[in-house]
Structures are given as C-alpha cells and as structure tokens.
C-alpha positions in Angstrom: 86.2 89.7 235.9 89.8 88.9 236.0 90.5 91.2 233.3 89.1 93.6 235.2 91.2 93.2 238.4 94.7 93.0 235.9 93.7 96.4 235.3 93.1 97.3 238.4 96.4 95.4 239.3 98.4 97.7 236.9 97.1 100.6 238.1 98.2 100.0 241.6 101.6 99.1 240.2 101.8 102.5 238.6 101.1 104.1 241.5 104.2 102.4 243.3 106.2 102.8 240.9 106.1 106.3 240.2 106.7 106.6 244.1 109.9 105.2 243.6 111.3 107.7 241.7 113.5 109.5 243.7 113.6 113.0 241.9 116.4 114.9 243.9 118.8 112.8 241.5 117.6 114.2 238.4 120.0 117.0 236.8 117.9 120.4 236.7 120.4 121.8 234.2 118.1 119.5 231.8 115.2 121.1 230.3 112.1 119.3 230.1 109.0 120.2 228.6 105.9 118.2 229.4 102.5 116.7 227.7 103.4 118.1 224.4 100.5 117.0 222.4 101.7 115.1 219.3 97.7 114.4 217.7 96.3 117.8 218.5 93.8 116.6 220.5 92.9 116.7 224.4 94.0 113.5 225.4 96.8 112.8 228.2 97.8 109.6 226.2 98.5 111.0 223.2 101.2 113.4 224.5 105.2 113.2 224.8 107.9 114.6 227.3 110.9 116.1 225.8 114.3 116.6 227.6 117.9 117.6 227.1 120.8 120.1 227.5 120.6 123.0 225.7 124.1 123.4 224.8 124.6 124.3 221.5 125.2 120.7 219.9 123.2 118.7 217.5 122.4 115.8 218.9 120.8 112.1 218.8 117.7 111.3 219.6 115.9 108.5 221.7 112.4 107.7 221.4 111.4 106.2 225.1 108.7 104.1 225.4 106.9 103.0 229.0 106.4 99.1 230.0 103.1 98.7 232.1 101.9 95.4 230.5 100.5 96.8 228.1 97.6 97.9 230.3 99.0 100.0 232.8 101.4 103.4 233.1 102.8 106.2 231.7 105.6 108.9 230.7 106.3 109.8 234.3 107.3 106.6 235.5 110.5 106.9 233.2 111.3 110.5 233.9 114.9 109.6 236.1 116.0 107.3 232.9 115.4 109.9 230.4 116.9 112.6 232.5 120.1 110.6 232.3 120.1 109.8 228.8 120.1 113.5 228.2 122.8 113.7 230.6 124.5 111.7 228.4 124.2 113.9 225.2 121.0 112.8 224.2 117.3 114.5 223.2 115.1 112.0 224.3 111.1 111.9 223.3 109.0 109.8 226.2 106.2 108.7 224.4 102.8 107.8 225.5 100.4 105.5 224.0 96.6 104.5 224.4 96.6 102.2 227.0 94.7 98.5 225.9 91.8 97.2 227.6 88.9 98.0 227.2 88.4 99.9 224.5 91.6 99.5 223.0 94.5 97.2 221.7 97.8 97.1 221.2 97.7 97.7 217.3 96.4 101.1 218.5 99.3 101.7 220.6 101.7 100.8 217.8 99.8 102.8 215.5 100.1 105.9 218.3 104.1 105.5 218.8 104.3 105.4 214.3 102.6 108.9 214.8 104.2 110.1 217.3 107.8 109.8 216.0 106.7 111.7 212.5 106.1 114.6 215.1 109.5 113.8 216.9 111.3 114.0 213.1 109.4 116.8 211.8 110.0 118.8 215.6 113.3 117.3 216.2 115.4 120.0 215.1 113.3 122.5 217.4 115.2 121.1 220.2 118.4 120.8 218.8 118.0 117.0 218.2 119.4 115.1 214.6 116.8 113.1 213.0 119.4 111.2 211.2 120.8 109.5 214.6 117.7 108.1 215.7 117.6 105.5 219.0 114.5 103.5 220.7 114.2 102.0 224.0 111.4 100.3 225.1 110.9 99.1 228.6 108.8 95.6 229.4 106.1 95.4 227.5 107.3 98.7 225.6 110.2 96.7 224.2 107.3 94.4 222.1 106.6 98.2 220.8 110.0 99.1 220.1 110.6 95.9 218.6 107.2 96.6 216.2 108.2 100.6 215.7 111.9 99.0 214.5 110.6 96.8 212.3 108.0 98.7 210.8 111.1 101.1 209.1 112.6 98.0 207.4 109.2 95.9 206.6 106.9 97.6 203.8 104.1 95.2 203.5 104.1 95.5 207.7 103.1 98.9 206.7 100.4 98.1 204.8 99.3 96.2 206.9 98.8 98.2 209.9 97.7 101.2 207.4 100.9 102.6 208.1 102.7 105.6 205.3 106.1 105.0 204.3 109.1 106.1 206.9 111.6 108.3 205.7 113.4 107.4 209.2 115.4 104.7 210.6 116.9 103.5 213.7 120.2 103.1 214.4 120.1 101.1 218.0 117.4 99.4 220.0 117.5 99.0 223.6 115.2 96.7 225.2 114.9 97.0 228.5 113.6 93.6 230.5 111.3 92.9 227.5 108.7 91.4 227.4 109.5 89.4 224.3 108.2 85.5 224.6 104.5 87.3 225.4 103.6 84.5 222.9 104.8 81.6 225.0 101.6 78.8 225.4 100.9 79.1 229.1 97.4 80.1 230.5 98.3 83.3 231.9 100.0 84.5 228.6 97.1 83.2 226.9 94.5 85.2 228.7 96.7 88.1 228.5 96.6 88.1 224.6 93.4 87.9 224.7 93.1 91.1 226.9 95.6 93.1 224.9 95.0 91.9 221.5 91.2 91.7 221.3 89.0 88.9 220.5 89.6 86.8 217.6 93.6 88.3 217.6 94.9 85.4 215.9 93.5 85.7 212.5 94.4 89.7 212.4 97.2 89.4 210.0 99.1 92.4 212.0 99.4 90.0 215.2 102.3 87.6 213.1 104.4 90.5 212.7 105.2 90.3 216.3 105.3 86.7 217.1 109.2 87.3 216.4 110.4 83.9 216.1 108.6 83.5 212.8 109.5 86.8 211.9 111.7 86.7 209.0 112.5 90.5 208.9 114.1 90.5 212.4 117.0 90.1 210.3 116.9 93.6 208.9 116.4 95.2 212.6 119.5 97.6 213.8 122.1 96.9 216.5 120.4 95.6 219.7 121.1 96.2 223.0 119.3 93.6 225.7 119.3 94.5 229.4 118.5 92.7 232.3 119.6 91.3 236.0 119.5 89.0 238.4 116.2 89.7 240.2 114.3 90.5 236.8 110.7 88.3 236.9 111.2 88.2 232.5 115.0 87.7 232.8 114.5 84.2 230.5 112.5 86.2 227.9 116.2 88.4 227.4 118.0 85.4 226.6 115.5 84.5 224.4 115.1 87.2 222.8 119.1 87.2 222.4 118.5 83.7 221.1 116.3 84.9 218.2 118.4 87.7 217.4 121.6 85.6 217.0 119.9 83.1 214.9 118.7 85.8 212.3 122.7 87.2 212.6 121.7 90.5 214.3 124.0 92.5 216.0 123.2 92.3 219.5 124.9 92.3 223.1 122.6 91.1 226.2 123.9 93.3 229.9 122.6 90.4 233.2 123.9 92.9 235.9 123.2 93.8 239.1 120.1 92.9 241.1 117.9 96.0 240.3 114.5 94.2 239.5 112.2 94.4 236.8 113.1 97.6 235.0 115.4 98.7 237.8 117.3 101.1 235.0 114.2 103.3 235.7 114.1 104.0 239.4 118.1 103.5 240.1 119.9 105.3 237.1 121.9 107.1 239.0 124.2 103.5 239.9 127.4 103.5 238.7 126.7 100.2 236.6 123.6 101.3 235.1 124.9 104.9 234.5 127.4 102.7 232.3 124.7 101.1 231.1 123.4 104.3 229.8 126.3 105.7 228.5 127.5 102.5 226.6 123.8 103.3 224.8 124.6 106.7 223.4 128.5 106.3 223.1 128.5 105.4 219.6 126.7 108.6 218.7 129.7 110.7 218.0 128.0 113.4 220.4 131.2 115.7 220.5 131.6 115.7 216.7 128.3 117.5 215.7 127.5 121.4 216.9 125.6 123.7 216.0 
C-alpha cells in the first residue's frame, strides 16, 4: 500500500513540476530534437532529448540525467537546464531511464543510462558534439546515477558485475545537483524506500555495494566534482556529505550553497543570474572557443 501511494506521490510531483517550467525563457536559436530512441524499441523511457547551437564548433558534451526519486519523472522536467547548458557551448543528451517500481529497479536504470551514452558516443559527432570532452549531471536521485555511470568508466569488476562491456569513454566533470547521496542512511523511510527501488532481498545483490559510496574505495578514481545546493534544499545535508566523502578519498571537488531556489531549483529558475553562473562555471573549463569545425 504505501508503495503504491509513493508512486502515486511522484507522479503528482511530476505533474507540478513540469508546470513550473516557464518556457518563454528558453533560447529558440537552440535546436532540439526529441524522443530519439537510443534501444530501437517503442518505449518513451528508453529515449533521449538532444540540444545545442548549431554553429559550426565541436563541442562538449553533457549527459543529463532526471531526479524523480527514483520512481517518478522524466526528460521534460529538465528541458529549461539543458537549454542553458547549450547556451553555454554545450551538446547536451537528456536521458531517460526505466522508471523503478514495480516491475523494475534501479540496476535497470543504471544499466539503461550505460546504453544510452554508447549511442550518445557513437552519435555524438552527428550533432557536432566531441566525445572526448565528456560531462554528466545528475539531478536528486539522478546524481546516485551519475555517480554509478562515473564510476562504472574507472571500476572494471563494477562492470562485470552489472554485465556491463568495457567503456572506451570517460568523464571529465560530474555535477550533482541536490543529490540524493546518503539514500543509505538507517532511518525507516530510507529503509522502505530501498526496498521499493532496489527490490527484495537488495542487500545480498553484489551490484548494490557499489553505491553505498562511503565504502566505496573507487570513489577515488571519479573525475572533478561539482556539488550544488541552497538554502531551502530538503537533501541539503546529503551535499555536505557527499563533499565529505569526496574529500576524504582526495577528490577534486567544490560544493555551490546559494541562493534559496529549492530542491533542484537549477531546473525551473536557470535563467537567475547566480545559477546562470552556476552553469557556466560547469562548461568553462571546456575550452569551447578553441575547437571548430
């Protein structure tokens, strides 16, 4: 039953959400081509949204992938963000994923994201994007993805374990966007929400350690990090936790507390003048300008 009304619960969230995005401030001189199917089959949550500026330049990529809980939206919510991270300079892939409960889990969805960035790196060039500069943002529970995505280019026998081929990619920055990335804190409601995402019997499935981070020893190996959150962010703590870990295993890493946005306020006010710099801090080490066509 009160799996069942979570769900429900996220749903209704999406539906807000998406309501929020106001798209008069998105730039039409970005293209954007929708549900692009990266499996070849018919379903809506195996499909990607692609925008940028066609300009002439070479440019880097960033994967985006959707929060929702794990349970709950889509692509569309982060249409504004990725509009403004091609503003920037940027070809950016929004990913979806199978969405868990009830049928499935989140190894699927980390198995759907591994498959749909082979497409991205075979395609890339198509759309003017270098495989070779490659960026990931994750959003809420979408950061636990990134994080897993990142992790799987620098961990082999994290591969194998997921049933994964070898990558002949890597990432060179992470963003994770008020993460949800102590999900494996002891509490009952984190508890029961394992359960829910995860599947029955989740804790003696060898892929689940791989992203109880703090035990992670490969979180050493992970790119530069960006963290971002603010003042009225519900999983604000997790940040700093998160931040916590990464120091500790001498990752690169700088945490952004600003403003007063909300939970993933990037998404529905990236037009502000702080998160525009927020944005733009993201991509400014690409060397954009330097690379043409």
């Amino acid at each position: 039953m009160i799996n069942r009304i979570m769900k429900s619960s996220g749903q209704k969230a999406y539906i807000r959400d998406l309501a929020r995005i106001d798209e008069s401030r998105m730039d039409k001189s970005v293209l954007e081509y929708r549900d692009i199917n990266y499996l070849g089959d018919d379903s809506i949550e195996h499909t990607l949204d692609i925008c940028f500026r066609e300009d002439g330049k070479i440019k880097p990529i960033v994967i985006d992938i959707h929060g929702g809980g794990f349970i709950s939206h889509d692509k569309s919510v982060d249409r504004l963000f990725c509009n403004y991270l091609a503003q920037n300079g940027a070809v950016v892939f929004s990913v979806n994923y199978r969405l868990a409960y009830p049928e499935f889990t989140v190894m699927n969805q980390i198995s759907d994201i591994d498959k749909a960035v082979s497409w991205v790196v075979k395609h890339a060039g198509e759309y003017g994007g270098d495989a070779n500069r490659l960026y990931i943002v994750g959003h809420s529970s979408g950061g636990v993805l990134a994080l897993a995505e990142s992790l799987l280019c620098v961990d082999s026998k994290m591969r194998e374990e997921y049933g994964l081929p070898p990558r002949t990619y890597s990432y060179s920055k992470v963003m994770l966007d008020c993460g949800l990335m102590h999900f494996y804190k002891n509490s009952i409601a984190y508890n029961g929400m394992r359960d829910m995402v995860f599947g029955k019997g989740y804790k003696k499935d060898p892929r689940y350690s791989y992203l109880v981070f703090e035990k992670n020893e490969m979180l050493s190996k992970l790119p530069e990090v960006t963290i971002v959150t603010n003042a009225k962010d519900e999983l604000k703590a997790m940040s700093y936790y998160m931040k916590g870990l990464l120091d500790k295993a001498g990752v690169k890493n700088s945490l952004i507390d600003s403003g007063e946005d909300g939970h993933m306020g990037i998404l529905f006010n990236s037009y502000s003048e702080a998160n525009q710099g927020i944005i733009s801090e993201f991509v400014s080490n690409c060397s954009i300008s330097n690379y043409s066509s």
